[in-house]
ZADREN-184179 format. One record per residue (C-alpha): residue in one letter; x, y, z. Coordinates in steps of 0.1 Angstrom, whole numbers, plus 5000, padded with zeros to 4 digits. Example, Ala and Ser with C-alpha at 12.3 -4.5 7.8 and 13.67 -1.06 7.14 Angstrom:
2
resn/c1/c2/c3
a/5123/4955/5078
s/5137/4989/5071
END
This chain:
664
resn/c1/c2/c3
x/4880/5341/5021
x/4877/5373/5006
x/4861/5384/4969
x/4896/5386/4952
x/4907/5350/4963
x/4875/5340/4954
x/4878/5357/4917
x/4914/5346/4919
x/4903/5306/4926
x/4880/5310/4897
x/4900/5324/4873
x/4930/5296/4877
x/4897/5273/4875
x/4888/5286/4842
x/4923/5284/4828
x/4928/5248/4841
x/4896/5237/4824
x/4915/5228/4789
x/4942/5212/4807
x/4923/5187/4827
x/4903/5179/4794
x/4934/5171/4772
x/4954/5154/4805
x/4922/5129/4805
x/4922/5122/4767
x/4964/5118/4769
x/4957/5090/4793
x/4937/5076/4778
x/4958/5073/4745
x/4980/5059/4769
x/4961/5033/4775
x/4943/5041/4813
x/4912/5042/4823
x/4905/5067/4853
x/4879/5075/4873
x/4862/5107/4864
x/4881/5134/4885
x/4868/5164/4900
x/4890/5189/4904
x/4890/5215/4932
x/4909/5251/4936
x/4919/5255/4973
x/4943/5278/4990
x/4978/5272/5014
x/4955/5265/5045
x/4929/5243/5028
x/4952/5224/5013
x/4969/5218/5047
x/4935/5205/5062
x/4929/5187/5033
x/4964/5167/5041
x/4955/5167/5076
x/4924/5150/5070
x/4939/5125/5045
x/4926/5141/5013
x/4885/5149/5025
x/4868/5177/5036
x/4853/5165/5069
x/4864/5145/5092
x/4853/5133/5128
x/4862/5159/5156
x/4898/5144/5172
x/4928/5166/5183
x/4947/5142/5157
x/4941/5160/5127
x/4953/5194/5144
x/4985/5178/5154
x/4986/5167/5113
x/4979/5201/5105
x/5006/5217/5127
x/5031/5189/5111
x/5024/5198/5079
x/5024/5240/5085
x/5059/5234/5101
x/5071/5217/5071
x/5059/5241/5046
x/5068/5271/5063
x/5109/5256/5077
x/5118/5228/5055
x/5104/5240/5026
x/5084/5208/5018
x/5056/5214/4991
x/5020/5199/4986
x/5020/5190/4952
x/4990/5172/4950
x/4962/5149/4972
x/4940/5130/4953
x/4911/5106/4973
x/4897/5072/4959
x/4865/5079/4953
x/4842/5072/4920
x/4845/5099/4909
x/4878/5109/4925
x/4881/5143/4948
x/4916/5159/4933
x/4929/5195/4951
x/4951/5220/4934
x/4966/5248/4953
x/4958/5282/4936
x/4992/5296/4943
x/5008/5264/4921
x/5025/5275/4886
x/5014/5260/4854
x/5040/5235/4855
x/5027/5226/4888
x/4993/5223/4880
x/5000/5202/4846
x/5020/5178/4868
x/4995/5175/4898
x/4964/5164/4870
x/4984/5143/4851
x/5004/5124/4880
x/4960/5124/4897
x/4947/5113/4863
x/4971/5080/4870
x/4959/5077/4905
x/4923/5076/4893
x/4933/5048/4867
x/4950/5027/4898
x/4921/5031/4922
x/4895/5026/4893
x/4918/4991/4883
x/4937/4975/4908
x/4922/4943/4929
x/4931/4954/4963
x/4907/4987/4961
x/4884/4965/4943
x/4879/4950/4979
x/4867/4980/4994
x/4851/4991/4974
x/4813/4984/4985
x/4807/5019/4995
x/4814/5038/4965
x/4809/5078/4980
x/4838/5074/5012
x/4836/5114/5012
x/4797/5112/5026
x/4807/5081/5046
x/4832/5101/5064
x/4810/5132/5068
x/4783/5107/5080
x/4808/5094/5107
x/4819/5129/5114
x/4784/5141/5121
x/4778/5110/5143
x/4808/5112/5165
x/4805/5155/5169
x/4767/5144/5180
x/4779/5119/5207
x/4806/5143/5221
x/4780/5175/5222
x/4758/5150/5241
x/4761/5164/5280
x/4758/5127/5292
x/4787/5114/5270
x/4811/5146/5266
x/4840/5155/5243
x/4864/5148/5264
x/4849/5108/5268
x/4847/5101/5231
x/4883/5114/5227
x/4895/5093/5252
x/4875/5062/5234
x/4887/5073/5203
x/4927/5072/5216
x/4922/5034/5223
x/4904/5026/5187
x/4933/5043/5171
x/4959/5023/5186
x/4947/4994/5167
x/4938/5010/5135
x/4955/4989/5117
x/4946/4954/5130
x/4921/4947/5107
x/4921/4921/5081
x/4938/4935/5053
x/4927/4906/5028
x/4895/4903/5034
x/4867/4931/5023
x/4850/4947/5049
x/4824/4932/5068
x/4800/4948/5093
x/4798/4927/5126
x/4777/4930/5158
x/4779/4913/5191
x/4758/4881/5196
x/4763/4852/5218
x/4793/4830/5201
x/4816/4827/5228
x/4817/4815/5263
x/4812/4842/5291
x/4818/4821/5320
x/4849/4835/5349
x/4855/4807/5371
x/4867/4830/5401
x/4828/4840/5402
x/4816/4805/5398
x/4813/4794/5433
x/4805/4827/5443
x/4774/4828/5420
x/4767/4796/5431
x/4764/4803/5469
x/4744/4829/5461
x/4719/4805/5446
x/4718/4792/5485
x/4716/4754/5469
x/4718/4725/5490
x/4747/4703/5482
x/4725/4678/5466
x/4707/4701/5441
x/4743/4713/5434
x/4757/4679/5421
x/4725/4672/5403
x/4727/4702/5384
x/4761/4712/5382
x/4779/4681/5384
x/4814/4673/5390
x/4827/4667/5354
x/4813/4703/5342
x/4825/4724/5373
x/4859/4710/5367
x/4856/4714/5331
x/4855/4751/5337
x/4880/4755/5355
x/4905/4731/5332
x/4927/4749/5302
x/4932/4722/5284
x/4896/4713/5279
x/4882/4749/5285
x/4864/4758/5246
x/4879/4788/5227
x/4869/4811/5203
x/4878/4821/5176
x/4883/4784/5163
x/4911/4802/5138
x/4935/4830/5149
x/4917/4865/5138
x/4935/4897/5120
x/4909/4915/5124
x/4914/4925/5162
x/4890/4954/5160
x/4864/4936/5145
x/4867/4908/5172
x/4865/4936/5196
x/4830/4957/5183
x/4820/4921/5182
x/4826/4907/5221
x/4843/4933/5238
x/4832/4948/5267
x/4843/4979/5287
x/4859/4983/5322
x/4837/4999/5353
x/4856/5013/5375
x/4834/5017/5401
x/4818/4980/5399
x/4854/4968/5397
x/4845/4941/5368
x/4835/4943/5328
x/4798/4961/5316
x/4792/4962/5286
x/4800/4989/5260
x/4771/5017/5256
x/4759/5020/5220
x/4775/5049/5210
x/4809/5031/5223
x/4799/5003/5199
x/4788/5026/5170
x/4823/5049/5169
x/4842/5018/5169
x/4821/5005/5146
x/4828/5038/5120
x/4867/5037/5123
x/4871/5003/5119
x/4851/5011/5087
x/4875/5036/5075
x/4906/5016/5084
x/4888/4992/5059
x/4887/5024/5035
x/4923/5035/5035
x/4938/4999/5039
x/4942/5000/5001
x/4966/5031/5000
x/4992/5016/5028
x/4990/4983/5008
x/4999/4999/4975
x/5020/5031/4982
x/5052/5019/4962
x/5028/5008/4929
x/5005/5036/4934
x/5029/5067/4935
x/5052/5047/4913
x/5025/5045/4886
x/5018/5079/4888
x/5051/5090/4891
x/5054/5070/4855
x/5028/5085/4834
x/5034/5118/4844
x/5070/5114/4835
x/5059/5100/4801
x/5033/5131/4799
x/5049/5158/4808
x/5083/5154/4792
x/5078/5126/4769
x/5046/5140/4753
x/5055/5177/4759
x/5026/5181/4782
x/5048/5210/4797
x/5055/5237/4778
x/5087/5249/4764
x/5085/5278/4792
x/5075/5251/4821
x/5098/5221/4812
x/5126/5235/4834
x/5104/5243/4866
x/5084/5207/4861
x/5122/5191/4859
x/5132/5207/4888
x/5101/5201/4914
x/5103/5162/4899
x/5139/5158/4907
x/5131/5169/4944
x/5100/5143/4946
x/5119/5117/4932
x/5150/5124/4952
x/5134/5128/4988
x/5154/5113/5009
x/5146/5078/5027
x/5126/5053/5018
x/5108/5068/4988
x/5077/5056/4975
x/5084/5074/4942
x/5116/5068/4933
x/5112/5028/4943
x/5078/5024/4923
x/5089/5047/4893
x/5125/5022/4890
x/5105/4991/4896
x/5077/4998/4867
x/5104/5008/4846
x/5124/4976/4856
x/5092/4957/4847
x/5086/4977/4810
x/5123/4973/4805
x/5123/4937/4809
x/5089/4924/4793
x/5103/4942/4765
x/5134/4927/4768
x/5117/4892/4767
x/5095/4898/4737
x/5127/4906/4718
x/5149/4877/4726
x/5118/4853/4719
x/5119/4867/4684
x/5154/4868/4681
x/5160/4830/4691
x/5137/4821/4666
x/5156/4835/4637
x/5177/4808/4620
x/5212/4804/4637
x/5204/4820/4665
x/5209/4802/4702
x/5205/4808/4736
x/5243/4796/4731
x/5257/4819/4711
x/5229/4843/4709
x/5255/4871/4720
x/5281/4864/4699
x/5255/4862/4672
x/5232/4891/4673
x/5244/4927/4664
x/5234/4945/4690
x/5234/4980/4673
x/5217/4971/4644
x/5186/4958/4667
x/5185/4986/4679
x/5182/5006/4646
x/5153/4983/4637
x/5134/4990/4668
x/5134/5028/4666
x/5100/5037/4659
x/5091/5046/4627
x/5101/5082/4617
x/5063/5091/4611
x/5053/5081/4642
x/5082/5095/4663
x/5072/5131/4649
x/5039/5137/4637
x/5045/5177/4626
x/5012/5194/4605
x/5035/5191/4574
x/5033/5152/4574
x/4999/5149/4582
x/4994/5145/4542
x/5016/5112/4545
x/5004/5094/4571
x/4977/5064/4561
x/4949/5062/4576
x/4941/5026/4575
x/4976/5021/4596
x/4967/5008/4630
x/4988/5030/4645
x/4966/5060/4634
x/4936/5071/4645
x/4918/5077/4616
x/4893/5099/4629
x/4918/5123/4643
x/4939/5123/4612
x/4910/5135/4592
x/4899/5166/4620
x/4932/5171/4616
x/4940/5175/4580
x/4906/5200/4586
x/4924/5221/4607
x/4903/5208/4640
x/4931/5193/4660
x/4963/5211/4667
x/4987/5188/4658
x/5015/5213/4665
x/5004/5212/4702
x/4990/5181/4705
x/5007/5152/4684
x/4995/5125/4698
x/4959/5129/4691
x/4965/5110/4654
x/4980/5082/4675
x/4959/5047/4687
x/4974/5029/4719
x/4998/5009/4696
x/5011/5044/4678
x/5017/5054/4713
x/5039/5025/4726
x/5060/5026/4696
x/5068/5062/4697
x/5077/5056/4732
x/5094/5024/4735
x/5116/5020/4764
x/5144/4998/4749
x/5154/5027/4726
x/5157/5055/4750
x/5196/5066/4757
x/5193/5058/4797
x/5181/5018/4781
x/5199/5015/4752
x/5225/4984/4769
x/5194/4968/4786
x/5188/4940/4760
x/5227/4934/4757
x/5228/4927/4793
x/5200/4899/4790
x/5222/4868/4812
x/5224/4835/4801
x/5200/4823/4823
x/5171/4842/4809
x/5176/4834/4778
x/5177/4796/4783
x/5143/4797/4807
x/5129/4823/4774
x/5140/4792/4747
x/5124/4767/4770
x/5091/4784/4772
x/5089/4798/4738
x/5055/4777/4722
x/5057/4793/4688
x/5084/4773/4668
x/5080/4791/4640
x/5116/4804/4623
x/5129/4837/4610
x/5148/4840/4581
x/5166/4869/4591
x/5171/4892/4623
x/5153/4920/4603
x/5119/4899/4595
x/5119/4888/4635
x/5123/4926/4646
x/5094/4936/4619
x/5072/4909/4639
x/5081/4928/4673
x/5053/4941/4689
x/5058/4973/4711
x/5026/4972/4733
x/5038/4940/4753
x/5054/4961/4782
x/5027/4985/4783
x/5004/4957/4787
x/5020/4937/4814
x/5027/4967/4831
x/4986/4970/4829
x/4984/4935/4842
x/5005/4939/4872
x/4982/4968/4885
x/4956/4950/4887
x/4965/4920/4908
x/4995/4930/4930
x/5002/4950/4963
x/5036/4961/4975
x/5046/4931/4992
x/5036/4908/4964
x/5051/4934/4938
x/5086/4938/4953
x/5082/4898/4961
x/5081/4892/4921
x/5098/4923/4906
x/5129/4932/4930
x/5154/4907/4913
x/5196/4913/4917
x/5198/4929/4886
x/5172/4957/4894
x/5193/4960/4929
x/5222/4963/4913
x/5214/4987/4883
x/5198/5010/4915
x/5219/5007/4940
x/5203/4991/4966
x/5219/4975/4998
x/5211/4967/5034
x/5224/4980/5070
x/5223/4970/5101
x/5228/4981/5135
x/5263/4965/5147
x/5262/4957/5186
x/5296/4944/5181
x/5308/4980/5169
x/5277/4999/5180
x/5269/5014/5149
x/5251/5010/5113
x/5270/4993/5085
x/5265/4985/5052
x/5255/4945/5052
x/5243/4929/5021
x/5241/4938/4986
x/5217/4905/4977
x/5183/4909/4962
x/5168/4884/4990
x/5186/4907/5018
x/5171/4939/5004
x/5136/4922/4995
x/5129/4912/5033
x/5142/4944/5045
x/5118/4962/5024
x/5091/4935/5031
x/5089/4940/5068
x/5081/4979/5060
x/5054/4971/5040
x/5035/4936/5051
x/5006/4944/5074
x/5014/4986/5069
x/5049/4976/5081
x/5034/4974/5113
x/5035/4940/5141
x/5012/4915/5128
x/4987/4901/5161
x/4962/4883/5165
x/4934/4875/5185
x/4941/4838/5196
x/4916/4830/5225
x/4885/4851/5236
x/4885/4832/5269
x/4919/4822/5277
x/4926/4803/5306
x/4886/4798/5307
x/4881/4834/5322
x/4871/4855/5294
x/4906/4875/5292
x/4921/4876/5257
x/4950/4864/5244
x/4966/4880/5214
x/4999/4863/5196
x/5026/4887/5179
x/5034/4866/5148
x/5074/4872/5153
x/5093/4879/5119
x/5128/4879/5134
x/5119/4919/5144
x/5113/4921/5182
x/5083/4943/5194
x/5091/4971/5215
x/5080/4965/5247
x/5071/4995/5261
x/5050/5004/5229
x/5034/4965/5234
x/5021/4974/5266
x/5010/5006/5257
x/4992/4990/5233
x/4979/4965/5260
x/4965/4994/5282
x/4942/5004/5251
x/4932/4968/5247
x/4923/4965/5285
x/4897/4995/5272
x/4882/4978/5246
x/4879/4941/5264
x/4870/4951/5302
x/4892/4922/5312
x/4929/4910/5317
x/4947/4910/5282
x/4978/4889/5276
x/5000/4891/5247
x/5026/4863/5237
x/5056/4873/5212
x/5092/4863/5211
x/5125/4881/5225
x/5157/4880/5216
x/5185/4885/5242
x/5224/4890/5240
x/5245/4877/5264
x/5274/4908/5275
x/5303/4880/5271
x/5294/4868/5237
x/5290/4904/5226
x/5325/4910/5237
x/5340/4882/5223
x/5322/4890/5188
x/5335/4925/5193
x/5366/4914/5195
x/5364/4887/5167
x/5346/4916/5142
x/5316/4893/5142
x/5279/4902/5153
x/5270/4880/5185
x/5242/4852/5180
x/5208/4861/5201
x/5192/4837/5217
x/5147/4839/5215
x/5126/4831/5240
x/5088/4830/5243
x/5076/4859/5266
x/5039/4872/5277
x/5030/4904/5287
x/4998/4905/5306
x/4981/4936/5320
x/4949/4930/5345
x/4936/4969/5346
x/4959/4981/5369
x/4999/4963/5369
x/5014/4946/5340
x/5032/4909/5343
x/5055/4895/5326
x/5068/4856/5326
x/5086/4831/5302
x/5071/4808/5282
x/5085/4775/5268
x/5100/4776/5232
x/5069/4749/5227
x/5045/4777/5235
x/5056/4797/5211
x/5072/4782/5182
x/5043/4789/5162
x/5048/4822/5156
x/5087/4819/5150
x/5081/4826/5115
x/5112/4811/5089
x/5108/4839/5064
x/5090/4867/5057
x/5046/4864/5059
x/5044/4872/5024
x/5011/4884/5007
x/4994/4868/4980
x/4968/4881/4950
x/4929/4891/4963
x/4917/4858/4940
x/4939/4836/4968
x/4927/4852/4997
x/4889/4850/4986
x/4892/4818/4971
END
């Protein structure tokens, strides 16, 4: 780096200092609670490395992140894709801004990481990981450990590579509910092979007699029986790795049978299991996370003016291209969704007042209630919709809407009111001046309100008490509730259990939602199903367990010969079998034995297809139980009666629950 990038990254540090200060209290009026941030200038190729390394500054030596860091050069530099931001979840949380960035750019980066740092510092799911609470020094540890094993001249680079291949294969089998737990091998677990047996034996040079006496009948067939051979683990295990650093073994070639792994084997599976543990939270909560973000950075920078009058128009530009990335967008889905949740707590609160006031039904309630006039009561009040230095003189300080320490610096001339309006504001000023049922795009939102709702909201309504009027109801409206659910909801829920709850017909409807499907009939994609439940699985099987197969380890010593057996838990998506026994291959690394995996396939029969092509119908597959075995050297595979496998035919979706269920 040379003196005037240097000087350069200091002077855009300097000017950014008042920004990240005033971001930090905004979101805080807002109602968040962030981690401290620390905020970092880098340049194009740092921040490239940065991405590559998945937000830190060191990671262990693996031709992985170079590929990463090619990707991400490529797509900077010929489909003009831009890193806005990378934030890490730390305490305090690592944020990078690219010196090159405009104001606007930077604005939006700090506030969109200043709602990160609230979401890591509050929701459950990165509560559960949380046990190591400096993952930038964890990583550099690891990264220091693993360079050390491949500078060793008895290990080499090119051996812990090829280690490190198989441990990333299964980076995501871990146990995504659970919080991390360090294992180590010990003795659970049966380590008998029966093929041996009577070979081990003969080399004891018994005589019959001793035989029988020690190892009688009953036992020696008891070894060599399935069906009363032991296995472990007593419950299907997740956490494939973890079984693995626990009782696998490596393969030796030249002694033709399993060894057992050397320690620095054990130790660098040991470390990445550890940071699949880490970054588990992220891939749970991608939707909620950038969603969140992608929320109160909206709210900031346009709804609070965050961006100046000379940046609005380059902030609303590079937002619209964030938000309308094409795909399955994490930013666009969360931002809808946790307006779709404001919108309707809201909306609740409302009709419970309203179907209190005298007259008023969940019968008639829309032939009764004057929609525009509700909505002139719930416009915030003028004084708190714009707080200008002229009406500082009005406001009262005893209002709790006001802070009343801010209002008096400011009638001193400490706080720039001009700039910053929302410094005489408390948390309940703040939700009133933005209230969501008020804004043009939500103005028909409570008018929409089914019949169905409001019945379940009279049911449930505790409070009896009555309303003269529709005007004394709306005075007793309080404007925090979404805000506060909204709060609520990021603590407890992931994606799968937030889509699960939130993703109802109306939201797919008002958003456009829909399914498609690849035709065999027509032999093409088509549009299939506007339903909420359609779209809500097809979203859920991108996002339960990272959207990737869910297996598990099933036996530690099936068939009573110490091979592993592994079960695909079958969600009506097939595995791809060539990527299964890829997969397989890896696994015969990390086990030093035969490795079998059971799953389910569908097949199509050529004359049904035809006669549903010719019908205009999809053809009806038929599943079968199949395992996939792989010995070291040639795979097998063989059918397996529905019996077998109906255990893992799952009848809906493997939906997640809430941390306090899992741990329970």
């Amino acid at each position: 780096m040379t003196t005037t990038d240097e000087f350069e990254m200091q002077r855009v540090a300097d000017s950014l200092e008042d920004v990240v200060t005033e971001a930090n209290a905004l979101a805080r009026k807002l109602g968040l609670n962030p981690y401290p941030v620390n905020y970092w200038i880098v340049d194009y190729a740092e921040m490239n490395e940065l991405i590559a390394y998945g937000g830190f500054q060191q990671r262990y030596p693996h031709w992985r992140w170079g590929m990463q860091y090619d990707r991400q050069q490529k797509q900077g530099q010929f489909l003009g894709g831009k890193a806005f931001e990378i934030v890490n979840n730390d305490n305090p949380a690592h944020a990078f801004l690219q010196v090159s960035n405009s104001l606007a750019d930077q604005k939006a980066v700090i506030t969109h990481v200043e709602a990160h740092a609230d979401f890591f510092n509050n929701n459950e799911w990165f509560g559960l990981f949380a046990d190591n609470p400096n993952a930038a020094s964890m990583l550099a540890r690891h990264a220091e450990a693993i360079d050390e094993f491949m500078r060793d001249p008895e290990i080499g680079r090119s051996e812990v590579e090829r280690w490190i291949d198989h441990i990333l294969c299964l980076e995501d089998n871990i146990d995504q509910h659970s919080p991390y737990e360090s294992v180590a091998p010990d003795a659970d677990g049966p380590d008998i092979d029966p093929d041996d047996l009577d070979a081990d034996l003969g080399d004891l040079d018994l005589s019959e007699e001793v035989r029988k006496q020690v190892f009688d009948d009953e036992w020696l067939e008891a070894q060599a029986d399935d069906d009363e051979a032991p296995t472990f683990p007593e419950q299907p295990d997740p956490d494939v790795l973890g079984f693995l650093r626990k009782h696998g073994k490596q393969y030796d070639d030249d002694a033709e049978k399993a060894a057992e792994m050397a320690d620095w084997q054990k130790d660098v599976l040991e470390m990445l299991r550890r940071e699949a543990y880490y970054f588990a939270p992220q891939k749970m909560t991608k939707i909620m996370n950038e969603g969140w973000a992608s929320y109160w950075e909206s709210l900031m920078m346009a709804g609070e003016n965050f961006a100046g009058t000379d940046e609005f128009i380059t902030y609303a530009d590079h937002m619209s291209q964030v938000l309308g990335s094409p795909g399955l967008n994490p930013y666009s889905l969360g931002l809808e969704l946790w307006e779709y949740v404001e919108n309707t707590e809201n909306r609740r609160h409302v009709a419970e007042k309203l179907l209190r006031v005298d007259g008023v039904t969940w019968r008639n309630f829309h032939d009764t209630v004057d929609f525009q006039t509700v909505m002139e009561h719930l416009e915030p009040d003028a004084a708190i919709a714009s707080i200008r230095p002229d009406s500082l003189a009005s406001l009262d300080a005893s209002d709790s809407r006001i802070d009343a320490d801010a209002l008096e610096r400011a009638r001193d001339g400490e706080v720039d009111v001009e700039t910053y309006p929302w410094k005489i504001l408390t948390y309940e000023g703040m939700a009133e001046r933005h209230y969501s049922l008020v804004k043009p795009q939500y103005r028909g939102f409570l008018s929409r309100i089914g019949q169905s709702e409001l019945e379940r909201t009279a049911r449930y309504m505790f409070d009896d008490a009555k309303y003269d009027s529709i005007e004394a109801a709306l005075a007793d409206v309080e404007y925090t509730v979404g805000w506060d659910r909204m709060r609520e909801i990021r603590e407890s829920h992931n994606d799968v259990t937030f889509l699960d709850e939130f993703l109802t017909q109306e939201f797919v409807d008002d958003n456009d939602y829909f399914t498609y499907e690849y035709m065999r009939a027509s032999d093409d994609y088509r549009v299939t199903s506007t339903d909420h439940e359609d779209v809500k699985k097809k979203l859920m099987l991108q996002f339960t367990n990272f959207g990737k197969p869910t297996i598990v380890v099933v036996d530690g010593n099936y068939q009573n010969r110490n091979e592993l057996l592994l079960d695909h838990r079958y969600n009506g998506v097939m595995l791809d079998i060539e990527q299964a026994k890829d997969t397989l291959e890896r696994v015969f690394e990390l086990w030093g034995r035969p490795v079998h995996l059971r799953t389910i396939v569908k097949e199509f029969d050529d004359h049904d297809i035809e006669v549903a092509r010719r019908r205009d119908r999809e053809p009806e597959p038929t599943e079968r139980g199949r395992r996939i075995s792989y010995d070291g050297m040639e795979f097998s595979e063989s059918d397996l009666d529905w019996e077998t496998v109906e255990h893992l035919a799952a009848t809906d979706i493997d939906y997640d629950t809430k941390p306090e269920e899992w741990l329970a």
